[in-house]
NUTISE-404417 format. One line per 3 residues: number of its first residue (from 1); their letters; for each residue y, z, x of C-alpha. Coordinates in pm, whole numbers, plus 32768, in hexadecimal, padded with zeros to 4 digits. Each point is the difference from the previous one (the first is absolute). Layout:
NUM> a> Y:Z:X  ...
This chain:
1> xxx> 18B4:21D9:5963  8040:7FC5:7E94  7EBB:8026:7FAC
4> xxx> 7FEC:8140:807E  8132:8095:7F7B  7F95:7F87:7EAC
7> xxx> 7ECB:8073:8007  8082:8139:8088  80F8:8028:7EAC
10> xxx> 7EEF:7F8E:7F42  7F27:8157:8046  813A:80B7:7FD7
13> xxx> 8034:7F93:7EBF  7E74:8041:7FA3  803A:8136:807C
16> xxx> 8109:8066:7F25  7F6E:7F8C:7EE2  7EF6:80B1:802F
19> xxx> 80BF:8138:804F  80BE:7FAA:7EBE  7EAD:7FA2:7F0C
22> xxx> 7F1E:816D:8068  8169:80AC:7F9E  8026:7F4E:7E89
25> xxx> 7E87:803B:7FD0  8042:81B7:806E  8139:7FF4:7F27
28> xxx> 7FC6:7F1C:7EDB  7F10:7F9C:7EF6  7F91:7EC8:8079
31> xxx> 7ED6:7F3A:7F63  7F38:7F1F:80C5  7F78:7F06:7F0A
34> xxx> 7EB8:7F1F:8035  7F12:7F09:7F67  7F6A:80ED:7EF7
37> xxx> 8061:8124:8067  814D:80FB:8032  802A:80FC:812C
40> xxx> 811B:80FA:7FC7  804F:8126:80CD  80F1:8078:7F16
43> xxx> 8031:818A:8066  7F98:8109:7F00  8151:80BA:7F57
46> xxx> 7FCA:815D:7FF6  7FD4:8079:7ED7  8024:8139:7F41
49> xxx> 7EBC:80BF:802D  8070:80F4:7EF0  8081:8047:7ED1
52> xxx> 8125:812E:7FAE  7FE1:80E9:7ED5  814E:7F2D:7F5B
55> xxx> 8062:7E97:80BF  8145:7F84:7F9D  8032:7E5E:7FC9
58> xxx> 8122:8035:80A5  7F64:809B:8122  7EE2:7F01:802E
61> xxx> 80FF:7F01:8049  80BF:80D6:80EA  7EB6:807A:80B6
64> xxx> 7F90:7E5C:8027  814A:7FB8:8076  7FDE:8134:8110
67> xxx> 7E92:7F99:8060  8084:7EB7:8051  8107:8030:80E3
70> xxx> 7F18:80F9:80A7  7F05:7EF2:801C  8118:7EFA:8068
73> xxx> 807E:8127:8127  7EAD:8042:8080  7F86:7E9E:8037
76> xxx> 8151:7FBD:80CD  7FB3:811D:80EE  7E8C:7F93:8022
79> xxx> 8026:7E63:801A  7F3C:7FFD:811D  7F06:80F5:7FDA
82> xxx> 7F8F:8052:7E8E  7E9B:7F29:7FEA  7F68:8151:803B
85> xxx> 80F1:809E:7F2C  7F9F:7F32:7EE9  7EC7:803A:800F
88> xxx> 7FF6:815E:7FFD  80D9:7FFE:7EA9  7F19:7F05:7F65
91> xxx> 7EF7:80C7:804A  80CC:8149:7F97  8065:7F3F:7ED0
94> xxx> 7ED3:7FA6:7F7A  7F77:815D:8023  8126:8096:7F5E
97> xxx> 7FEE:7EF4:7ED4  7E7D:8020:7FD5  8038:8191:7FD8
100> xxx> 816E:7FE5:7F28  803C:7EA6:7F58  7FA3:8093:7EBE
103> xxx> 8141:80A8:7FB8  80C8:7EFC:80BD  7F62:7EF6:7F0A
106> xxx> 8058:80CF:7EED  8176:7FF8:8030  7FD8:7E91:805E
109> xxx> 7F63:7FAA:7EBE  80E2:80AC:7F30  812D:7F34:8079
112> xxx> 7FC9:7F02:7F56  8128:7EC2:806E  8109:810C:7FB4
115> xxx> 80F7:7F4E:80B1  7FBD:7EDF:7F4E  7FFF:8079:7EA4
118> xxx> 813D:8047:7F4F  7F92:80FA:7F30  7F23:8130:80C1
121> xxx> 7F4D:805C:7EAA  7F48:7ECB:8083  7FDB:8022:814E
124> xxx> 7F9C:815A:8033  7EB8:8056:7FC4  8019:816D:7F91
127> xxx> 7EAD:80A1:7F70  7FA4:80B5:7EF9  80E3:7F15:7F05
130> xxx> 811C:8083:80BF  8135:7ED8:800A  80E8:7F9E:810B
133> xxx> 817B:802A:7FE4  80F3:7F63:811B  7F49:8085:8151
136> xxx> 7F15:8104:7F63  7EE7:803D:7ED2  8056:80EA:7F04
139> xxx> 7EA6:80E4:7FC2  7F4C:8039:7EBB  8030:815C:7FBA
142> xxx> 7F0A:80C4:80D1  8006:7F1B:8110  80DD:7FED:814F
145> xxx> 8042:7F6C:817C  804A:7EB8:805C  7F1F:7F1A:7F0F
148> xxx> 7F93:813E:7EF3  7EA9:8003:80A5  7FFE:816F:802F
151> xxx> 7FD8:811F:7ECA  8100:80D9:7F8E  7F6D:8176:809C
154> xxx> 80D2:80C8:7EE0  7F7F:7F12:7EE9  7E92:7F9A:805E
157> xxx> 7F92:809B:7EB4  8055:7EF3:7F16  7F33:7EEB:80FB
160> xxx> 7EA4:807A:7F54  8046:804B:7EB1  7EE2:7FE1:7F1A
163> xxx> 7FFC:7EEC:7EFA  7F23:7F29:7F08  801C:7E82:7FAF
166> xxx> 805D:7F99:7EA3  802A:7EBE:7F2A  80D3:7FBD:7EC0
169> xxx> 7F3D:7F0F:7FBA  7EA7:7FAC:8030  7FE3:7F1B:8121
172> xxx> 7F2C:7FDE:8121  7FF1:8143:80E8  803B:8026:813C
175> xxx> 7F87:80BD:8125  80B5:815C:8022  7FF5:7FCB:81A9
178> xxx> 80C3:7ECF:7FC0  811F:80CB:7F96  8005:812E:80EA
181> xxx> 80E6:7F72:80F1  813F:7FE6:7F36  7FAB:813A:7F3A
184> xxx> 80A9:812C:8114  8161:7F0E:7FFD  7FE3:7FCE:7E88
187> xxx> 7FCF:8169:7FCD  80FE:806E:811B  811E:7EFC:7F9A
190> xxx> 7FD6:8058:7E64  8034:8196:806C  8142:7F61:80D0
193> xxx> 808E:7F7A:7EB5  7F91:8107:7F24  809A:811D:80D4
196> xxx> 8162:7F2B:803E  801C:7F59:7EAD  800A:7E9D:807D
199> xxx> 7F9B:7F35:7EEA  8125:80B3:7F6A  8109:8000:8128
202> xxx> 7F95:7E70:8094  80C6:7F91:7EE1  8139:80EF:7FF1
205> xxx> 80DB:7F04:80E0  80F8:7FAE:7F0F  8127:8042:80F5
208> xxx> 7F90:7F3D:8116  7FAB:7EDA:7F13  8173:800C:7F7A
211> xxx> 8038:7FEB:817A  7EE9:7EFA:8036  804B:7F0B:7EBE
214> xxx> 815E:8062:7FA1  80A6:7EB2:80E3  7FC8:7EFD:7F20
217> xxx> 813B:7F5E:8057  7FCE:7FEF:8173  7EE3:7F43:80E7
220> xxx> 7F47:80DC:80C7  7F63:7FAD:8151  7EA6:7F80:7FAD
223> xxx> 7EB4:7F76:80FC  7F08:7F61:7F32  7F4D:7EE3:80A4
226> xxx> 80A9:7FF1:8109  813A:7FA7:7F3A  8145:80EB:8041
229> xxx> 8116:805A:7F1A  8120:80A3:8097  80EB:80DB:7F19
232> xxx> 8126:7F2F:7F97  80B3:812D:7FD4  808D:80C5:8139
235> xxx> 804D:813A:7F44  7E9F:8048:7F9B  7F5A:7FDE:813C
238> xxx> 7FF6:8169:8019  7F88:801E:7E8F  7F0D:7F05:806B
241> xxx> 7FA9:80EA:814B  7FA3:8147:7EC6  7F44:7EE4:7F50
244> xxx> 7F28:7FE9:80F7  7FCD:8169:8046  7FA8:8051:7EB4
247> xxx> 7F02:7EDA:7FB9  7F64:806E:8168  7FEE:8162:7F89
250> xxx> 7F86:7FB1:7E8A  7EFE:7F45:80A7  7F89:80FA:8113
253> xxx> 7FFE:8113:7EBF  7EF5:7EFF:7F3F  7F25:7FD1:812F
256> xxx> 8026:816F:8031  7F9B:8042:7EB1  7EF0:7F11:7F5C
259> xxx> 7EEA:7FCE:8134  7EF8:8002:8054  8061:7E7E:803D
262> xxx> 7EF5:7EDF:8021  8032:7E8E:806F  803B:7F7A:7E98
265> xxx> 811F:8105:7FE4  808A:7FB2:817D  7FE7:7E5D:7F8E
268> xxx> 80E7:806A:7ED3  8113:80B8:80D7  7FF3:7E80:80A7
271> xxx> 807F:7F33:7EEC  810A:8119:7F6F  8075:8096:8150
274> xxx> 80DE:7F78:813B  80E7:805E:80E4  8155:7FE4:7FF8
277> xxx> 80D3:7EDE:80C2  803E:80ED:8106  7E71:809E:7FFA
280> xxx> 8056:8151:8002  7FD0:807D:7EA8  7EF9:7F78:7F0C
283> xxx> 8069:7F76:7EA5  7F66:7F80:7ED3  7FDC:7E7E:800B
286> xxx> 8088:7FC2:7EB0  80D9:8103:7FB3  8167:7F62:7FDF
289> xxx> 804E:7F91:7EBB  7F74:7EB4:7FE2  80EE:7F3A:7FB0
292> xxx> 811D:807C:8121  7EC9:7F90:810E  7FA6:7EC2:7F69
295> xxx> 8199:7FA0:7FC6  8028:8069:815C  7F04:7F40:809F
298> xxx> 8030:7EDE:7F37  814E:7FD6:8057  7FDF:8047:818B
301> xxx> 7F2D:7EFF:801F  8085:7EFB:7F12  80A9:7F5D:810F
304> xxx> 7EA5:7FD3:80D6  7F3F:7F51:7F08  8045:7EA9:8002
307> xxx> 7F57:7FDA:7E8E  80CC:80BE:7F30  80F6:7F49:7F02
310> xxx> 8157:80B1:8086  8072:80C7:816D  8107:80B5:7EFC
313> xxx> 7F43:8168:7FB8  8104:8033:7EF0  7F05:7ECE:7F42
316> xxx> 7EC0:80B6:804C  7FC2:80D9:7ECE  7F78:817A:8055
319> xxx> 7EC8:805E:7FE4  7FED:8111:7EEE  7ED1:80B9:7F4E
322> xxx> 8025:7F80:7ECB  7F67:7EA3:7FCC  804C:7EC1:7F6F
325> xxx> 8007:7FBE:7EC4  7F78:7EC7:7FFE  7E7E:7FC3:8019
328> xxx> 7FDD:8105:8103  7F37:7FDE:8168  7EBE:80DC:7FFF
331> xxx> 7F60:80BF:80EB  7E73:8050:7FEA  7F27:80EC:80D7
334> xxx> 7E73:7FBB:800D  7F32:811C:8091  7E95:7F8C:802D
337> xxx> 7EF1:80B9:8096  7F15:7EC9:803B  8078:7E83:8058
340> xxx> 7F85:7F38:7EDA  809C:7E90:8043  7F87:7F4F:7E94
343> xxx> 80A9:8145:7F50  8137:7FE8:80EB  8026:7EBB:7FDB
346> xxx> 8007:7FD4:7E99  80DE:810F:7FBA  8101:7F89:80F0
349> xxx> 7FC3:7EB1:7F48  80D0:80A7:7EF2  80F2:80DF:8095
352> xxx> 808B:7F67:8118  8123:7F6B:8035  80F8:7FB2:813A
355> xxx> 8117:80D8:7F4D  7F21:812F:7FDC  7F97:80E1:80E4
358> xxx> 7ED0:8099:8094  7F26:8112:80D5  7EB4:8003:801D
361> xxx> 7F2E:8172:8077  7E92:7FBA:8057  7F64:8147:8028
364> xxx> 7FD6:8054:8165  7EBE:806F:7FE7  7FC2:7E9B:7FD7
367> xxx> 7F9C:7F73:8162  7F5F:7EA8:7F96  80D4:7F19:8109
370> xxx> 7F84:7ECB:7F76  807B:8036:7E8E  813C:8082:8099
373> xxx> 8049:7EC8:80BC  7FA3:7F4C:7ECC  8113:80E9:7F48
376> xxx> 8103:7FA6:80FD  7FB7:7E98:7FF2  8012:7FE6:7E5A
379> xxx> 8154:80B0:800B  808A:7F2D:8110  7F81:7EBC:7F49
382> xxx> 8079:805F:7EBF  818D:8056:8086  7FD8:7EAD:80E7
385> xxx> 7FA9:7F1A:7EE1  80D2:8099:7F08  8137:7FD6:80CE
388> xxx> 7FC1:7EAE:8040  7FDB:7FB4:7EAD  814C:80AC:7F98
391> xxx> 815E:7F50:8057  80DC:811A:7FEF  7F76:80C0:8115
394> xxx> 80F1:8012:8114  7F8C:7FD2:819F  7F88:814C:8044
397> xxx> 7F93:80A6:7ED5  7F73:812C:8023  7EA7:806E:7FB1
400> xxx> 7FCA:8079:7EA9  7E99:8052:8037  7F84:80EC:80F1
403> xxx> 7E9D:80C9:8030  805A:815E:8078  7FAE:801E:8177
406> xxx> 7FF7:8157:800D  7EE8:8098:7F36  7FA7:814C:7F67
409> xxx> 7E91:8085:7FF4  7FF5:800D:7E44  7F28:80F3:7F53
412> xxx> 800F:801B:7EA9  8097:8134:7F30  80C0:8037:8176
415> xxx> 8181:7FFA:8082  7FAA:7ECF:80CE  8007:7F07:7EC7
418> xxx> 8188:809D:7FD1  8035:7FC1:816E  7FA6:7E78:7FAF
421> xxx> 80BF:7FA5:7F04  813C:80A7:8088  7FE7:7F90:8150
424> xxx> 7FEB:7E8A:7F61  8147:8057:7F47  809F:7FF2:8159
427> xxx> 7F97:7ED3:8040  8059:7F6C:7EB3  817F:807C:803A
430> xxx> 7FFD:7F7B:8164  7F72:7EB1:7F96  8186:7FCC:7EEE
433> xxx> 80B8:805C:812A  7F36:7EF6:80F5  8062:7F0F:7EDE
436> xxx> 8141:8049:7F8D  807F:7FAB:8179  7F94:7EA8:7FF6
439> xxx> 8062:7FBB:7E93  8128:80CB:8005  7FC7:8084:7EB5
442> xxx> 7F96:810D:7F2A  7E54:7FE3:8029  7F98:8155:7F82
445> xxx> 7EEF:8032:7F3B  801E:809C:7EA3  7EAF:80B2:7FD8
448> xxx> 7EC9:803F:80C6  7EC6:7FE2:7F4D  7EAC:809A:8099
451> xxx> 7ECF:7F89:7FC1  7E8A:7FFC:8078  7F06:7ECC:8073
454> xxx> 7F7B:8050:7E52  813E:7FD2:7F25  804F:7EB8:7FA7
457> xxx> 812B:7F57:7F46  7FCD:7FE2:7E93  816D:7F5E:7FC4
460> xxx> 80B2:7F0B:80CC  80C1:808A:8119  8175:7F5A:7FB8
463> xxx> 7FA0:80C6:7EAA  8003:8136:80D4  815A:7F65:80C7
466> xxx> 808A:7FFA:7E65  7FA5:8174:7FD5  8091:809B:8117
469> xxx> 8157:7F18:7FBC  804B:807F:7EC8  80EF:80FB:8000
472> xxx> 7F5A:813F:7F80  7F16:7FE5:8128  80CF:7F83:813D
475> xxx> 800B:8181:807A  7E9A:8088:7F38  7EDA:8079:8077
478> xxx> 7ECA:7FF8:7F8C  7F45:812C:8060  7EB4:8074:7F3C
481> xxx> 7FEB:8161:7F98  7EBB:8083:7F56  800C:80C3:7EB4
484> xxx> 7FA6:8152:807F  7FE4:80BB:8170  7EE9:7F9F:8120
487> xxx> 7F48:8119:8085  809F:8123:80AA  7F0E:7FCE:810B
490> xxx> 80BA:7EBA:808E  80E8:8106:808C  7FB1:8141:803D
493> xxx> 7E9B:7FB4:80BA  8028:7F5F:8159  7F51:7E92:8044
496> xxx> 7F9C:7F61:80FB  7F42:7E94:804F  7EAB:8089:808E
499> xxx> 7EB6:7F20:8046  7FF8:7ECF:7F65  818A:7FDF:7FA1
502> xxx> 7FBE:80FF:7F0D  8111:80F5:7F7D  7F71:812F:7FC7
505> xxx> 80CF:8196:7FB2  7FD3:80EE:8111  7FE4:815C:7F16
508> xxx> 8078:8118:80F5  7FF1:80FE:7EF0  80C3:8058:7EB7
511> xxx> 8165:7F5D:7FEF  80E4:814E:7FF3  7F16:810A:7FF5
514> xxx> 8041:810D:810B  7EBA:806C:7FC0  7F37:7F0E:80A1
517> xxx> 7FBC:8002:8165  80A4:7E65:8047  8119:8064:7F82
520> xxx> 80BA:8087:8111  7F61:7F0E:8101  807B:7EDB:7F23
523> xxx> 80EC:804E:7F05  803C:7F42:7EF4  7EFD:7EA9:7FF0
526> xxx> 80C3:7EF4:8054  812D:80A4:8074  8065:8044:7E7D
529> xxx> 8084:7EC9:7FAA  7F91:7FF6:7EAA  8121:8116:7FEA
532> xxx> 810C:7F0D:8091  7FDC:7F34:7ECC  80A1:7FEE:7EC9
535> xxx> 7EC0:7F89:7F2D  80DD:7FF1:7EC4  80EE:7EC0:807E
538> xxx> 7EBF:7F46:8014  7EB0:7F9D:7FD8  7EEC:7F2B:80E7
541> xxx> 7FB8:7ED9:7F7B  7F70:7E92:80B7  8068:7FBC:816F
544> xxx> 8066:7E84:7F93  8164:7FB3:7FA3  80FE:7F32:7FFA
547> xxx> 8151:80D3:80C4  8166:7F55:8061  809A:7FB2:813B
550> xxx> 80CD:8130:7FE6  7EDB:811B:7FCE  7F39:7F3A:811C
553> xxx> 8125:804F:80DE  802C:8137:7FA8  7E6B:806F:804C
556> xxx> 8047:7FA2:8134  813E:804B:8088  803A:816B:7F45
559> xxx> 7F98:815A:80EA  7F9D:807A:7E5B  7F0C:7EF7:7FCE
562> xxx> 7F86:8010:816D  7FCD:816A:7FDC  7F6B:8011:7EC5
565> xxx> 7EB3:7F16:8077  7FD4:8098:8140  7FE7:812D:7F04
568> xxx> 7EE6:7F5F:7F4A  7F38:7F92:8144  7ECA:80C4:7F79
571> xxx> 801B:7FE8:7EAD  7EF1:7F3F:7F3F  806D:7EA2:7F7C
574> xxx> 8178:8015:8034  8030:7E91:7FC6  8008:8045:7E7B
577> xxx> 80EC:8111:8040  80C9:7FE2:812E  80E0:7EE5:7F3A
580> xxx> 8020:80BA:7ED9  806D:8127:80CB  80E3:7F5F:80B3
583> xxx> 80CA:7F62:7EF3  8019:8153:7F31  807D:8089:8167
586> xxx> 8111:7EC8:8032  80CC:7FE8:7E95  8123:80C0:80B1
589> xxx> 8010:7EDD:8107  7F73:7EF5:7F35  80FE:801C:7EB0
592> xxx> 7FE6:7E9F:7FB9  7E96:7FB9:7FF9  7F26:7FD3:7ECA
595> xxx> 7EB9:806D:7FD8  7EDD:7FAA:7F00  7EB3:807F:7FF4
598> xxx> 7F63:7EBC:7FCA  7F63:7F4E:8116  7FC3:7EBF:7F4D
601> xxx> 7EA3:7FE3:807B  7EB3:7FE3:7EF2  7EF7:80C9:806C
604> xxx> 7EC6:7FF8:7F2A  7FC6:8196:7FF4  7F03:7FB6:7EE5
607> xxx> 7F05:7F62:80E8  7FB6:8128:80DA  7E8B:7FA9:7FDF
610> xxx> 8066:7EC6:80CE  80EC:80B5:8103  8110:7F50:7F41
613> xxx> 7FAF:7ED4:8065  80C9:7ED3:7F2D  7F20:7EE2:7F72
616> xxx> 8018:7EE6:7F15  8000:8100:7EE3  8167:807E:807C
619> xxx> 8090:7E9D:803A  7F59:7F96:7E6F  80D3:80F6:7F81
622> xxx> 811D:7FBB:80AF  7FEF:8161:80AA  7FDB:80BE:7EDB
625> xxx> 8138:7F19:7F6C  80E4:80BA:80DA  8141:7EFA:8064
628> xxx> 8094:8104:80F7  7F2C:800D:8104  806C:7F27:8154
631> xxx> 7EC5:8036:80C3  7E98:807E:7FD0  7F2C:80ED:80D0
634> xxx> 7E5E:7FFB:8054  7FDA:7E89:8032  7ED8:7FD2:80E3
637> xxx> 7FAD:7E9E:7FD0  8068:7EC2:8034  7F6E:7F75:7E8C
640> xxx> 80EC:810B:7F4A  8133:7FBD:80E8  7FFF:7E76:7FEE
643> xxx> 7FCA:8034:7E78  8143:80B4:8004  80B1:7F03:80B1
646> xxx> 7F6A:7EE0:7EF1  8054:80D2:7EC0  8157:80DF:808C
649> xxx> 809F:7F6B:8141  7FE8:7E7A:7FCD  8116:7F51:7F7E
């Protein structure tokens, strides 16, 4: 009788579980795995077969949300009877997405992680070098709906304008075709700025900066790196709330104002922009005075770091521009366009030291993964064996040596070699704060110096350390400015990178003259920013220099200096002008700063037949008996660099 009854609840229980298994397989996604193979019978989501004239982020979220509790109400109705069901939708499905996933795909595709990215300008994909901003892309001018893929009906003119390639210098040409598809938003955007006066008006914020950089004596709320700085200060949250506004609206106005954008100028808004604490408004990473954020941070988390000397914050000293005047740290900035490991390696045989600082830029046109890993291994060797070697190097030292992971696509005579050497400048100020937590000290840097995989030392570097210490030249910089004006053409023609990395002037017609048919498809060339500049406060000279801690900052934490290179973006060569620019444009802000023309590098201008090259002649003579100079440009070999170090850097 037992047996029975058991066997009895034993086909009960089957039976159930059966009843229970064909349900989880209707109603689930349930994968049957086996030996080599996977069965799934995962059901097929409806999908949107279609796409509206203007689809809102908002709403696609909204519409998934609805689709799924549809989805969820439907298959609890139809438990029991929705195999045929299913079918019938696959089968409806897959007709509908054969005839309509096109435009579905399309929106897809240009929502790119946006929920994962902080910042939208990076996470929408909007076309036509439109930008995103919070939820939405702002259009080039002439361009509208959701992701700016659609022309402007009242201003379709100024897409086809007619135009001829030019060169300032003779180079190699390029194909004409190779340009056509940025010419209709070059055209369209440079008639925006002519007809508003934008290269004039961008810059006019001087009441909302007041606004914006007037708290010196507070801490404002602050995200970078995932580090956040309340304000200390209850009666300025409110200030801090107008703060915000007016940095998200300064902002909006520049995107607004300088497009068309391209990925090098979207990977630029990513090392100077963030959100704020509360990631509402956008900000400018390194706007608050420097020294109020580094005191600030240095103090709040003295009493976390188990290496510094004191818990007391009243012994940490602040962290101010203005360096020490004993032999100061350094910072240095290599931008190389090619990984040469013999040159890097024997220049950083001479320059580096655990005290100093540094940023590599490899050109990210560069792809060679092999030399890049050997890169990455020579730096991390190099910091690793020096620290060992040096006593006073507390647990937890910071690196002081990085390669910049981030990279922008260089061409030369272009915007994007700017975008380099600023972008490492963030790095360079977030690399003292990294290591004045753990020392609890006062680690900034007292210049930068830039320099390419071709200059070489040509005095020893604590030499350099004895320069910068002496009094006259704790707050100078050292800023090369040629003789006489560059062409007129770096300004008033627009450029563009076209076939090969080539810059080359789109000519839409004759800069001001109404008579010409261009000019009102186009306006001005170039928006008219040679007309935003005061050519008589300065003069172009070489893009190598040697700037302070204080103008570094400044370059890239002040809406002026911000403003004024989006306002060169197609201008020819701006790296021997955007720095002279700016500090003629920063005096009023910068009243302490120094300046000399003098770059203290030797450049052998006599030797053009040789490209300039340097040689044993130059190092014979002592470089032309010249004492002044600290470094040396156009050394190509290794025979003439380690015959500098024997006769100059060996003591």
């Amino acid at each position: 009788m037992n047996k029975i009854l058991i066997l009895f609840l034993s086909v009960i229980l089957l039976s159930l579980f059966s009843i229970f298994l064909l349900n989880s397989i209707n109603n689930h996604d349930i994968v049957i795995k086996h030996p080599g193979k996977e069965i799934s019978n995962k059901k097929h989501k409806k999908k949107v077969n279609y796409r509206p004239e203007k689809v809102k982020l908002s709403d696609i979220n909204n519409n998934n949300n609805n689709n799924n509790n549809n989805n969820n109400n439907n298959n609890n109705n139809n438990n029991n009877n929705n195999n045929n069901n299913n079918n019938n939708n696959n089968n409806n499905n897959n007709n509908n997405n054969n005839n309509k996933n096109d435009n579905n795909n399309k929106v897809k595709n240009n929502l790119i992680d946006f929920k994962k990215k902080e910042i939208s300008m990076f996470g929408l994909k909007c076309e036509n070098g439109g930008i995103g901003f919070h939820n939405s892309c702002i259009c080039p001018y002439g361009f509208q709906d959701e992701f700016c893929e659609t022309r402007s009906k009242n201003i379709s003119s100024c897409f086809d304008p007619s135009y001829k390639i030019e060169y300032l210098y003779k180079l190699d040409h390029v194909d004409p075709q190779s340009c056509k598809s940025k010419i209709g938003s070059i055209c369209c955007w440079s008639k925006f700025r002519s007809d508003n006066k934008i290269s004039n008006s961008i810059l006019n914020y001087k009441d909302l900066l007041l606004k914006t950089n007037g708290n010196e004596n507070n801490t404002i709320e602050f995200n970078s790196n995932n580090d956040e700085i309340k304000a200390n200060n209850s009666s300025i949250s409110n200030n801090n709330n107008n703060i915000y506004n007016n940095h998200d609206s300064i902002i909006k106005s520049i995107l607004k104002s300088y497009g068309p954008w391209d990925d090098n100028d979207k990977l630029f808004f990513k090392y100077i922009i963030t959100n704020n604490f509360r990631k509402t408004n956008y900000i400018l990473k390194y706007f608050n005075p420097a020294s109020t954020l580094f005191n600030f941070k240095l103090n709040n988390n003295n009493n976390n770091n188990k290496n510094k000397p004191s818990t007391n914050t009243k012994e940490i000293p602040a962290l101010s521009l203005i360096p020490s005047k004993s032999r100061p740290k350094l910072a240095f900035v290599l931008l190389i366009h090619d990984i040469d490991m013999p040159a890097i390696k024997l220049l950083f045989s001479q320059i580096y030291k655990v005290k100093h600082y540094y940023v590599i830029h490899v050109d990210g046109n560069f792809k060679d993964r092999i030399k890049l890993n050997e890169l990455k291994e020579y730096v991390k060797s190099l910091k690793n064996q020096s620290y060992k070697n040096d006593i006073f190097i507390p647990s937890g030292y910071p690196n002081n040596i990085e390669i910049l992971q981030e990279r922008f696509e260089n061409s030369w005579g272009s915007i994007s070699l700017v975008y380099s050497e600023l972008a490492s400048y963030t790095r360079l100020v977030d690399m003292v704060l990294e290591r004045s937590k753990v020392t609890g000290i006062d680690e900034k840097w007292s210049h930068v110096i830039n320099l390419s995989i071709n200059d070489f030392p040509i005095k020893p570097i604590y030499k350099l350390e004895q320069f910068f210490s002496e009094k006259s030249n704790l707050q100078k910089n050292f800023i090369n400015e040629d003789s006489i004006l560059k062409e007129s053409e770096r300004y008033n023609k627009s450029w563009v990178e076209c076939g090969n990395r080539q810059m080359v002037s789109i000519n839409f017609g004759g800069v001001g003259s109404t008579g010409d048919e261009n000019y009102y498809l186009c306006g001005l060339d170039n928006g008219g920013v040679e007309k935003t500049i005061d050519r008589n406060n300065y003069k172009e000279g070489s893009q190598w220099h040697f700037i302070t801690f204080k103008f570094a900052h400044y370059l890239i934490s002040d809406f002026k200096s911000i403003s004024r290179l989006f306002s060169m973006k197609f201008s020819y060569i701006p790296d021997e002008s955007f720095f002279q620019i700016a500090k003629s444009e920063s005096k009023d802000k910068l009243k302490d700063q120094d300046w000399d023309i003098d770059n203290y590098r030797f450049i052998p201008w006599y030797n053009s037949d040789k490209a300039l090259m340097v040689g044993m002649d130059e190092i014979k003579s002592n470089f032309n008996n010249t004492s002044r100079y600290f470094f040396t440009r156009k050394v190509y070999t290794s025979d003439i660099k380690n015959a500098i170090i024997e006769k100059y850097l060996k003591e």
